[in-house]
SETOR-221648 format. One record per residue: residue in one letter; x negated, z negated, y negated of N, C-alpha, C, O in turn. Coordinates in pm, 1 decimal. Layout:
N
   doti         nX         nZ         nY        caX        caZ        caY         cX         cZ         cY         oX         oZ         oY
      a          X          Z          Y          X          Z          Y          X          Z          Y          X          Z          Y
...
% end
This chain:
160
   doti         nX         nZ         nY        caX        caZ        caY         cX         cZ         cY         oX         oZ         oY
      x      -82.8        0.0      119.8        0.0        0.0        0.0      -87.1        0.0     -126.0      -54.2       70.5     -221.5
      x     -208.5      -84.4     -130.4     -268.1     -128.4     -240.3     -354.8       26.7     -249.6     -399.1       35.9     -364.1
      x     -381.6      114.4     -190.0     -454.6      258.2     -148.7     -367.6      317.2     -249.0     -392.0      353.8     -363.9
      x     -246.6      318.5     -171.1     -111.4      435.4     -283.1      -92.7      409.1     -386.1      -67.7      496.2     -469.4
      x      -98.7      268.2     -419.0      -51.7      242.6     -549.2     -210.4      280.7     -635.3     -180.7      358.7     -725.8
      x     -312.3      262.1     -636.8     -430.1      298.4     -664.3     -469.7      451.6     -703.7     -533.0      498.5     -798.3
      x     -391.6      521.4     -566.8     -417.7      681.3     -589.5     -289.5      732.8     -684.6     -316.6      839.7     -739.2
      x     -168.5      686.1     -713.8     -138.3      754.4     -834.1     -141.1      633.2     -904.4      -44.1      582.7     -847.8
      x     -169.6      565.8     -967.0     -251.2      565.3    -1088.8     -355.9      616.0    -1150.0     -368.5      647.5    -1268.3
      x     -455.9      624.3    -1032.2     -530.7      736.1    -1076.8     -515.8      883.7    -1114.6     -606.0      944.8    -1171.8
      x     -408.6      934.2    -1083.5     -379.1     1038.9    -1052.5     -266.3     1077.6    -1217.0     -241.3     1181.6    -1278.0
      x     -238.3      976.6    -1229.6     -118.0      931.7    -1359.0     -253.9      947.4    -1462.0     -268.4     1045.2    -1535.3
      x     -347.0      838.0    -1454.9     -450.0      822.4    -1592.8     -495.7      996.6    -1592.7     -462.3     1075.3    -1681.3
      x     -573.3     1029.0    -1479.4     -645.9     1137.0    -1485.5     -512.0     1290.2    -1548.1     -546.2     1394.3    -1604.3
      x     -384.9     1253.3    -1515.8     -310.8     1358.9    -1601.1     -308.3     1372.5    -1726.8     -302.8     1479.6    -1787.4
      x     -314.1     1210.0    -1795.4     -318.0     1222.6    -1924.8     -388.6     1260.0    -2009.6     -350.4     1303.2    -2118.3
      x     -541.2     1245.3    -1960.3     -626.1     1366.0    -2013.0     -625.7     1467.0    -1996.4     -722.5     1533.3    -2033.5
      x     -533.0     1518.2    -1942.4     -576.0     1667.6    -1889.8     -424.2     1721.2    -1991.2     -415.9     1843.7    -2000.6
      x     -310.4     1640.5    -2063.5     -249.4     1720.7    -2081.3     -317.4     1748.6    -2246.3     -417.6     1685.9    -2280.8
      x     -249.7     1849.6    -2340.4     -279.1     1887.3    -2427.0     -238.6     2000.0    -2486.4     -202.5     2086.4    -2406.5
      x     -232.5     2027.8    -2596.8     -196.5     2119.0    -2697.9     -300.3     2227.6    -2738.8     -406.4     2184.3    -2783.7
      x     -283.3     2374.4    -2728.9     -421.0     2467.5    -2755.9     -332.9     2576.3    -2796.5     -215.2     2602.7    -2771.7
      x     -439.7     2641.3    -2878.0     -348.9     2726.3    -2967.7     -422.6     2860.4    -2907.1     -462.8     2950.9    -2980.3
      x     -432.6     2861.0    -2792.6     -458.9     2945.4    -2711.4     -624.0     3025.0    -2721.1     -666.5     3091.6    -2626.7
      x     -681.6     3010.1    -2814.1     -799.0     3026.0    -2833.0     -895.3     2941.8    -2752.4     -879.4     2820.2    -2741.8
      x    -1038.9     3035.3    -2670.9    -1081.2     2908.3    -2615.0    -1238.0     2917.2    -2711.9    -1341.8     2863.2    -2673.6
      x    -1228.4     2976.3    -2808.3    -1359.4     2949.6    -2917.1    -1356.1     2804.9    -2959.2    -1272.7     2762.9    -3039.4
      x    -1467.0     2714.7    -2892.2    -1485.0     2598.7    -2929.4    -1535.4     2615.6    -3107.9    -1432.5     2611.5    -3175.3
      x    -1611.8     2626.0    -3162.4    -1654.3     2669.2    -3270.0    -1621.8     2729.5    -3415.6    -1682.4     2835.8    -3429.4
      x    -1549.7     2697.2    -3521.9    -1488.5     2766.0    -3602.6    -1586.4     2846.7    -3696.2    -1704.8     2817.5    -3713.4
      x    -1515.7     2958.8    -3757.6    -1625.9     3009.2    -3839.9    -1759.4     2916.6    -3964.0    -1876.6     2930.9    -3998.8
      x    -1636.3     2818.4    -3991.8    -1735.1     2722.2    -4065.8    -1769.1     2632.3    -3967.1    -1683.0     2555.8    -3923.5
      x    -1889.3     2630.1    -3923.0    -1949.9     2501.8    -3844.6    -1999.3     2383.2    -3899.1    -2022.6     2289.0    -3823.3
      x    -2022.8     2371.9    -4042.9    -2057.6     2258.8    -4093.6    -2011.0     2114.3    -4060.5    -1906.3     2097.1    -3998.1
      x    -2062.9     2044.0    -4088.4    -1930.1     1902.3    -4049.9    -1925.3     1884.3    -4188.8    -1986.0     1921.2    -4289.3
      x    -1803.5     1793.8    -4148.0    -1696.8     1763.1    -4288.8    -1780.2     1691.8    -4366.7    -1896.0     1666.5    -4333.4
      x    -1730.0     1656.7    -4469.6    -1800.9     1579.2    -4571.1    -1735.3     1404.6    -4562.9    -1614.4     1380.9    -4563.3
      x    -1839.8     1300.0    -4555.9    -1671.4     1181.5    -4539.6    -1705.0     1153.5    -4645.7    -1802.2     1142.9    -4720.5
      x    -1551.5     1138.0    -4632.8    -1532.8     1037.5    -4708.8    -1545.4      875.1    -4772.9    -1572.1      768.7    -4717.0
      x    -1510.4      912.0    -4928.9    -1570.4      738.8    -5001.3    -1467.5      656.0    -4919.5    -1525.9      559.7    -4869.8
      x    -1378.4      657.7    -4898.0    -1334.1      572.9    -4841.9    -1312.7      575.0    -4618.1    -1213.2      582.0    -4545.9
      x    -1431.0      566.9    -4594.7    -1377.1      607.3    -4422.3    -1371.2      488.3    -4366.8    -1425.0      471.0    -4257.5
      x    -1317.3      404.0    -4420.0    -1298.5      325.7    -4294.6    -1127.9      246.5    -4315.5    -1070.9      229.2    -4423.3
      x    -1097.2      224.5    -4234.3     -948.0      166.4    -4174.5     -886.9       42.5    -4205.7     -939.9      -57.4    -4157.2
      x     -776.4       26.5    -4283.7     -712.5     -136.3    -4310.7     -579.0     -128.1    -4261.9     -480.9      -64.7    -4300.6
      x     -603.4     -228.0    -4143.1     -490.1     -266.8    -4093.2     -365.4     -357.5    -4131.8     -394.6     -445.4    -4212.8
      x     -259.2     -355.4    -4099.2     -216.2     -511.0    -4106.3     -191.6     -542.6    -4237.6     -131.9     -646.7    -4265.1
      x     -243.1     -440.2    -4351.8     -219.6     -468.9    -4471.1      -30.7     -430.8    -4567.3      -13.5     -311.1    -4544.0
      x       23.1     -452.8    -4603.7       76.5     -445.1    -4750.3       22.2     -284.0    -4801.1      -98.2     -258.5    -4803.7
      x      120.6     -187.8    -4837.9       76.0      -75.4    -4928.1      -18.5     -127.9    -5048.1     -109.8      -69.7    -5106.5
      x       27.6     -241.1    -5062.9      -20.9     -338.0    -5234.2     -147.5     -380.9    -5189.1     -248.7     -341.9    -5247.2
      x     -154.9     -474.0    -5070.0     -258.8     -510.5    -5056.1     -415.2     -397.0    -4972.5     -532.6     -433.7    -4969.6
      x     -376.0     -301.7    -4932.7     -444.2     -204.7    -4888.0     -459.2     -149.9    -5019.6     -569.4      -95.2    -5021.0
      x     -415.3     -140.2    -5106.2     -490.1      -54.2    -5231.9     -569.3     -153.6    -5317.7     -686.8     -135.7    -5349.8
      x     -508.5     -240.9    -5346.1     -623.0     -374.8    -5319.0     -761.6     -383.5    -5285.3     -853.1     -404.0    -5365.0
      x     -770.0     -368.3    -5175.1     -874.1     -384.4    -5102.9     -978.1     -244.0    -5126.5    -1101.0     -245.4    -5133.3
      x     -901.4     -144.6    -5134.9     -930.5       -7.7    -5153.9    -1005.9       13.4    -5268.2    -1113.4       73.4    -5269.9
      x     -935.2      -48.5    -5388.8     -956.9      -37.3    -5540.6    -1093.2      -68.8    -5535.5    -1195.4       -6.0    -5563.3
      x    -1057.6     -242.3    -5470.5    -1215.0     -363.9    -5499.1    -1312.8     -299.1    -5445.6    -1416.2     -321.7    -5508.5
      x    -1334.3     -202.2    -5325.5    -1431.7     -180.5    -5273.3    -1520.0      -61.1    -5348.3    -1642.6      -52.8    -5355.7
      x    -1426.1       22.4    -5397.8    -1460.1      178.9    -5459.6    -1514.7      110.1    -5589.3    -1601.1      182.5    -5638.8
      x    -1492.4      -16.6    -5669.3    -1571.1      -54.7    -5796.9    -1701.4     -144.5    -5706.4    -1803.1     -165.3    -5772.5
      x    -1700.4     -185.3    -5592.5    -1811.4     -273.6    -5610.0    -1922.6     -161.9    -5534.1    -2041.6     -190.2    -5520.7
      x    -1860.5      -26.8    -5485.9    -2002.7        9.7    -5390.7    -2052.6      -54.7    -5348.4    -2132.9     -117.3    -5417.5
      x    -2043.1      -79.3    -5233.6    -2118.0     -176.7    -5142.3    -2249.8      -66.8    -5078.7    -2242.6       55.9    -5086.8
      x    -2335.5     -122.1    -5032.9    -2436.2      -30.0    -4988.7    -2429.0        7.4    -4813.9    -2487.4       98.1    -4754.6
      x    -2357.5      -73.0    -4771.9    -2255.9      -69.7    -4621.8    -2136.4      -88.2    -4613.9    -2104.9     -206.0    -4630.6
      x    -2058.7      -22.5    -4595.7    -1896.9       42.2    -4575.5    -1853.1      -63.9    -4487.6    -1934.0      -90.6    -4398.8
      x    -1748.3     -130.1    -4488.9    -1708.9     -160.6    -4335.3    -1607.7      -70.6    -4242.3    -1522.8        5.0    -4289.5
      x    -1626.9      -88.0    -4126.2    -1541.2       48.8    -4022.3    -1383.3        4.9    -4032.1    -1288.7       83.5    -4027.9
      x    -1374.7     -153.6    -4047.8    -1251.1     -178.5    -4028.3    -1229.1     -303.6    -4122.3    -1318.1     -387.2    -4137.6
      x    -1110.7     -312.0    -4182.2    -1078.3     -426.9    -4230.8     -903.7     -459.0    -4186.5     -811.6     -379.0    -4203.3
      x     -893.9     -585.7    -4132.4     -798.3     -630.5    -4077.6     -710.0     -769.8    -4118.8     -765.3     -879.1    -4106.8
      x     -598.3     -762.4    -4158.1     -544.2     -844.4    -4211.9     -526.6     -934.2    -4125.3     -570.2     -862.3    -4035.4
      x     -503.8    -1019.0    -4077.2     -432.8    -1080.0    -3915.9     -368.0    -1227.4    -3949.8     -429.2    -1318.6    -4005.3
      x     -246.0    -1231.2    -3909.7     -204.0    -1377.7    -3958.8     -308.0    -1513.4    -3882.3     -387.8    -1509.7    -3788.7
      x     -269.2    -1608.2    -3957.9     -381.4    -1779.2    -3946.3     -400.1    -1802.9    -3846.3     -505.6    -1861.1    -3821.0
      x     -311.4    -1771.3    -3742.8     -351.5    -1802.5    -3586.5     -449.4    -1688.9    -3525.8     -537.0    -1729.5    -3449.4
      x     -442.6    -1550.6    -3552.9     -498.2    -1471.2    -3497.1     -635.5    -1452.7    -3570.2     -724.0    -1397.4    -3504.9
      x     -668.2    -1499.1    -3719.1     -783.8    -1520.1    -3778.2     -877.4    -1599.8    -3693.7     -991.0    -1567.7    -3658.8
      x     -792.1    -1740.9    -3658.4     -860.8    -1823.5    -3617.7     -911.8    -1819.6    -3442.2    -1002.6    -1880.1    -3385.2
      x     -821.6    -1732.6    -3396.8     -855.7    -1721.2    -3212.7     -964.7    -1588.6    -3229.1    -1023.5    -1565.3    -3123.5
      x     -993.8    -1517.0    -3319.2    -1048.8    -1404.0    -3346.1    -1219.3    -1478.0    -3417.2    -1334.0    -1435.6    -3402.9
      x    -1179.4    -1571.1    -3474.9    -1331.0    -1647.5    -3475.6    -1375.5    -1725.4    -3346.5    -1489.6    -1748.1    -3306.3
      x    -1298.3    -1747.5    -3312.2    -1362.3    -1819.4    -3180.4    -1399.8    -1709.6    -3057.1    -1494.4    -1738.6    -2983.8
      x    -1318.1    -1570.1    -3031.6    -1336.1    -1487.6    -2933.1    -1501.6    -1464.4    -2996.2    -1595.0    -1510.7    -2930.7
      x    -1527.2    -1392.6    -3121.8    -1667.6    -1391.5    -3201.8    -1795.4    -1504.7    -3189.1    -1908.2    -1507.7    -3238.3
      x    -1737.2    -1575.5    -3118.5    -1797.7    -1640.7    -3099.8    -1854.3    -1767.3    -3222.7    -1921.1    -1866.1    -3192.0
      x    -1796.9    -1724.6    -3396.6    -1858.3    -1777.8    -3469.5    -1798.0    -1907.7    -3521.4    -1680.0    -1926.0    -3491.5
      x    -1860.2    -2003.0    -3595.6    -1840.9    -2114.7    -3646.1    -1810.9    -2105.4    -3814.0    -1900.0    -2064.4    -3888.3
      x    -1713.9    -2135.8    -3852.8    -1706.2    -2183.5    -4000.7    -1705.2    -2304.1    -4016.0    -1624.7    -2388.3    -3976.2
      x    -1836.7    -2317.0    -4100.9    -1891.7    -2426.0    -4118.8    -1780.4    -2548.9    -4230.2    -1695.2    -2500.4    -4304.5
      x    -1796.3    -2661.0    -4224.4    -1680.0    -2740.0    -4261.7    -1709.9    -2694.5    -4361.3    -1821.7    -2651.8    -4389.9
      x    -1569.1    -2697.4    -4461.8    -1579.5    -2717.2    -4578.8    -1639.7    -2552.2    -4692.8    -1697.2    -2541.9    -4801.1
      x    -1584.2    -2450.3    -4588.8    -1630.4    -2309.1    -4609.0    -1487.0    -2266.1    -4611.8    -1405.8    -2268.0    -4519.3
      x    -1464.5    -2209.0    -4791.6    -1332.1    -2200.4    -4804.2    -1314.1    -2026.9    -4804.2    -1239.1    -1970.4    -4883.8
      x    -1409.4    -1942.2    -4684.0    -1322.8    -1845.7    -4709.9    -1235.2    -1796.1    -4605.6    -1253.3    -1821.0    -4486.4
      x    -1128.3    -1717.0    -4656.9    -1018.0    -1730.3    -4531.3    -1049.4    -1548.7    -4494.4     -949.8    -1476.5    -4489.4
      x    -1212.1    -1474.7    -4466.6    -1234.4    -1389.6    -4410.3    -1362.2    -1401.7    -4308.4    -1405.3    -1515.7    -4291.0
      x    -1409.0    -1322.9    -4258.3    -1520.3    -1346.1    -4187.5    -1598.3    -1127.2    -4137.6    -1550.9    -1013.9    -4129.1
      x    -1680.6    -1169.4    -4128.0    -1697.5    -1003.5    -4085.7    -1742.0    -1017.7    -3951.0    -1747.5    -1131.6    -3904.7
      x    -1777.2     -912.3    -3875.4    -1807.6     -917.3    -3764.7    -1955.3     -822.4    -3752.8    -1947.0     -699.8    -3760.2
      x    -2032.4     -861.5    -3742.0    -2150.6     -777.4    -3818.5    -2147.5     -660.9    -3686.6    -2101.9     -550.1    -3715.0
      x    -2186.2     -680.4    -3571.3    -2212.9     -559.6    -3475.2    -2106.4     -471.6    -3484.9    -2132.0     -369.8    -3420.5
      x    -1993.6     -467.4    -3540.2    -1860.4     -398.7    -3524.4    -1864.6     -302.0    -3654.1    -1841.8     -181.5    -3665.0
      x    -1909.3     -418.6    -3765.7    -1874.5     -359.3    -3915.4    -1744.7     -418.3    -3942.8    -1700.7     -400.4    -4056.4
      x    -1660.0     -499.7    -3842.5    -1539.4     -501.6    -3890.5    -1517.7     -694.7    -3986.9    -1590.4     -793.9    -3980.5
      x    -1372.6     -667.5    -4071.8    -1367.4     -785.1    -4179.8    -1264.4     -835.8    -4134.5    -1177.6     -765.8    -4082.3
      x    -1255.5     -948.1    -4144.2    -1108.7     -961.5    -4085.0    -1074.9    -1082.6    -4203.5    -1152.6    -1169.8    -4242.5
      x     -942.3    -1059.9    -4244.5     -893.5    -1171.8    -4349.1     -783.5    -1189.6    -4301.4     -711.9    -1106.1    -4246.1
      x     -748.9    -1380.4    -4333.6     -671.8    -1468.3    -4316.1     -578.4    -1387.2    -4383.0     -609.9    -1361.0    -4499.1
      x     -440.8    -1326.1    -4330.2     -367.0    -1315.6    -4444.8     -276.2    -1365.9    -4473.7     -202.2    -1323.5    -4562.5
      x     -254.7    -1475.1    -4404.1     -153.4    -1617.3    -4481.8     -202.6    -1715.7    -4573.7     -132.6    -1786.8    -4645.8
      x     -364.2    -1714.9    -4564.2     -417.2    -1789.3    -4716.2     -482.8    -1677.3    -4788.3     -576.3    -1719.2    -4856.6
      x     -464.0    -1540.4    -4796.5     -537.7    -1470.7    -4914.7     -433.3    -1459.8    -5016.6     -310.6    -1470.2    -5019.4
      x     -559.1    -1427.0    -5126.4     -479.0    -1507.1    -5255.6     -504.0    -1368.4    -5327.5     -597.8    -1304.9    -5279.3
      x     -452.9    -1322.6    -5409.8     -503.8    -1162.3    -5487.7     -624.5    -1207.7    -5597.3     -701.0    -1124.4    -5646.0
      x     -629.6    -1335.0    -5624.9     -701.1    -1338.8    -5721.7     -852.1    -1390.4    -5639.0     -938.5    -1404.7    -5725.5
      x     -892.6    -1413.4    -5535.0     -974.4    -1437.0    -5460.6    -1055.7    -1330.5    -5358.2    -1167.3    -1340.7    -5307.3
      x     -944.8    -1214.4    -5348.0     -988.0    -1142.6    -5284.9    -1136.2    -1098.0    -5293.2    -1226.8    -1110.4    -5210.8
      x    -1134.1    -1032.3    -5439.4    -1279.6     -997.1    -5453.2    -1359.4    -1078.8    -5411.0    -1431.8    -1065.6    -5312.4
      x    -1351.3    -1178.6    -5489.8    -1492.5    -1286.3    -5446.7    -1546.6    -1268.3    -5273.9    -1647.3    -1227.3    -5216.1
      x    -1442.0    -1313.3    -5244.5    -1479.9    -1321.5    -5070.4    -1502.7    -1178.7    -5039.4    -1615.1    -1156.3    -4994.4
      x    -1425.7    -1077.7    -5051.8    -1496.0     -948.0    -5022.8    -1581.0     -899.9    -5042.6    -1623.8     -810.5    -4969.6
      x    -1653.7     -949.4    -5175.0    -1786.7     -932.0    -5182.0    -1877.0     -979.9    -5119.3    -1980.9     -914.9    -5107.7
      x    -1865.2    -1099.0    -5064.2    -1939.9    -1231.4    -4960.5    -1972.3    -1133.6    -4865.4    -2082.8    -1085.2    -4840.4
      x    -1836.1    -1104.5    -4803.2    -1809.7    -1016.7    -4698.8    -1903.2     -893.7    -4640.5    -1968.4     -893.7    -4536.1
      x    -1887.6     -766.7    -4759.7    -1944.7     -713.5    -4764.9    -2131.4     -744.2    -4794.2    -2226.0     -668.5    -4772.8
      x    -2129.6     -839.4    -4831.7    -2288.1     -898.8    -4892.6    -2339.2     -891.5    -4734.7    -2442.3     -825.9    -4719.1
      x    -2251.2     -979.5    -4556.1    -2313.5     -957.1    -4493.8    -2362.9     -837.4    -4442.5    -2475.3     -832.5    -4392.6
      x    -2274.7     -720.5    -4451.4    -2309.2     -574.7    -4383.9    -2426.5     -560.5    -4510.8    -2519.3     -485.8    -4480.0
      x    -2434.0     -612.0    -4627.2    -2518.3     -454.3    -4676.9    -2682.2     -541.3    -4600.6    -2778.4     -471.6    -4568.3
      x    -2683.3     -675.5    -4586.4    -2785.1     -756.6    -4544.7    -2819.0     -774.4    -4403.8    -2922.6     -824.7    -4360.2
      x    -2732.2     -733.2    -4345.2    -2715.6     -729.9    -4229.0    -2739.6     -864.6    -4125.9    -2792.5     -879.4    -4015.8
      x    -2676.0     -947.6    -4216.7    -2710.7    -1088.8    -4186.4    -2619.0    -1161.9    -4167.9    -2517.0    -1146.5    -4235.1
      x    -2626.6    -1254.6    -4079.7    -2513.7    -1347.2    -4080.1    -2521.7    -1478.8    -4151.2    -2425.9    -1555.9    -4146.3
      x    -2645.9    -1512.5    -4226.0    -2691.9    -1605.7    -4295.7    -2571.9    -1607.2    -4417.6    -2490.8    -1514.8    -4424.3
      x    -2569.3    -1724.5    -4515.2    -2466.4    -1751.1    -4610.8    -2501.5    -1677.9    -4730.1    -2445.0    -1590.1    -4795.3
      x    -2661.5    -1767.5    -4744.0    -2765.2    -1740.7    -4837.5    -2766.0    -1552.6    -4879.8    -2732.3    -1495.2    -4983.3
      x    -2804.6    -1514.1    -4785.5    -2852.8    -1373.0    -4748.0    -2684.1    -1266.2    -4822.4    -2689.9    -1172.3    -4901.8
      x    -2588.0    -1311.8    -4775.4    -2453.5    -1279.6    -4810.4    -2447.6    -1292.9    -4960.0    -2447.8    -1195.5    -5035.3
      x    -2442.5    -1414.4    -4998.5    -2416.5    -1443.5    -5154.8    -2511.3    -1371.2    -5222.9    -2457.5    -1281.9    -5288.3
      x    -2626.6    -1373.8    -5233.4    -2705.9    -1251.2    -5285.6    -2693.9    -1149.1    -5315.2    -2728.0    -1114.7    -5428.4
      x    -2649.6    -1074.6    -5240.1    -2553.9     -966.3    -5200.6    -2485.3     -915.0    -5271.3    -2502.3     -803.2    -5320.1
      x    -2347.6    -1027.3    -5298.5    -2209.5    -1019.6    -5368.1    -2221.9    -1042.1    -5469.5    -2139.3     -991.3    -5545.4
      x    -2354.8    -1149.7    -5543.4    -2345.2    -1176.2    -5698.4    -2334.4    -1029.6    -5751.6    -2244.4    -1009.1    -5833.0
      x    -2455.0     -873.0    -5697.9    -2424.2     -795.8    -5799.4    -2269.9     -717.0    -5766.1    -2246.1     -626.0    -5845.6
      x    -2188.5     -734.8    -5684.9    -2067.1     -675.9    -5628.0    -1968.1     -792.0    -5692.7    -1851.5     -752.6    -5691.1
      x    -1979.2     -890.1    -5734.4    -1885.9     -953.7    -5861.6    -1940.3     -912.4    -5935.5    -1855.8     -850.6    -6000.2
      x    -2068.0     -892.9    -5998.8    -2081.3     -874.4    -6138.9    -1953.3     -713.6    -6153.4    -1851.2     -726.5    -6221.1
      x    -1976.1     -614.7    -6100.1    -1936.3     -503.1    -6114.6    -1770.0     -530.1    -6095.1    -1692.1     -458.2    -6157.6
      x    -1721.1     -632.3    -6009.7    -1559.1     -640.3    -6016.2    -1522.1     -671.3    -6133.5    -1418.7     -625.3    -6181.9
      x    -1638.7     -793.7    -6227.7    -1592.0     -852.9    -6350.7    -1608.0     -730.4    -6458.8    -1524.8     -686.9    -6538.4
      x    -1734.6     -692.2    -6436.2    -1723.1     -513.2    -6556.7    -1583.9     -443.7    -6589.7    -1527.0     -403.9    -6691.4
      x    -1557.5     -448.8    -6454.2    -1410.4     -327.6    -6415.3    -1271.8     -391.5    -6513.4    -1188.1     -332.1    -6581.3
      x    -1295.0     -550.8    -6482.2    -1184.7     -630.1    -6560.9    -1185.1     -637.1    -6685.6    -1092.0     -651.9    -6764.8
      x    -1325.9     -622.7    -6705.3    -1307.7     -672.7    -6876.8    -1292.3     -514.3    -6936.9    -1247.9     -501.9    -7051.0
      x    -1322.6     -415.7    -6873.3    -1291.9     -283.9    -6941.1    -1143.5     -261.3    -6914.6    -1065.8     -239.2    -7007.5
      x    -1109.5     -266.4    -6803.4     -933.2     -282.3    -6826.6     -816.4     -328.3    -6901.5     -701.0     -288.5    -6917.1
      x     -900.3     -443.8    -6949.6     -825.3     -526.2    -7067.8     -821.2     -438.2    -7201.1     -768.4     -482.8    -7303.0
% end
């Protein structure tokens, strides 16, 4: 029994790759072969708010970070917090930010039952401070982000 049930599943997975859409051409290759150009913004926010994904979008395109992250993920307080512990990492007492990055991934993940709009930056800059440092140190982070606030505060005071 455990054989049959084994051989179509296999047989089920291995269809699903095989089905597909072709526009009947089998020229792998288009006349322009170049690759695309990416984009300033390539990487992915989940879980967010239209509001708060442009948000996040805005803050990042003024601070240029010198490392992109692949993913940024909103996740409610429970899933922040089982998502630091799967990471294996520790927030140290008395460390008030409600994000964390995941350095081998690239990915950010924020509390989004304590983010605050007026905090965002700060910590996103933290954030980002670890990818451009590639560090998981605090020190190494804040460094980082002082010149990625300075440039959020530029943006504000010219807006006014």
């Amino acid at each position: 029994m455990k054989l049959a049930v084994g051989t179509v599943l296999f047989f089920l997975g291995f269809a699903q790759f095989s089905w597909g859409q072709t526009n009947g051409s089998a020229n792998l290759v288009s006349g322009d072969s170049s690759a695309p150009t990416p984009s300033p913004n390539s990487y992915v926010v989940f879980g967010a708010s239209p509001q708060q994904e442009a948000l996040v979008r805005a803050q990042i395109q003024i601070m240029q970070p010198a490392v992109l992250p692949l993913r940024v993920f909103f996740v409610p307080h429970w899933k922040y917090v089982d998502n630091t512990r799967i990471f294996h990492l520790h927030v140290p007492t008395g460390y008030t930010s409600a994000m964390f990055t995941h350095l081998p991934s690239r990915t950010v993940f924020i509390d989004a039952d304590r983010y605050i709009d007026q905090s965002l930056g700060y910590w996103l800059a933290h954030e980002l401070g670890h990818l451009a440092t590639s560090s998981p140190r605090e020190d190494d982070a804040e460094k980082a982000a002082r010149e990625y606030r300075k440039r959020l505060k530029q943006a504000r005071i010219e807006t006014r």
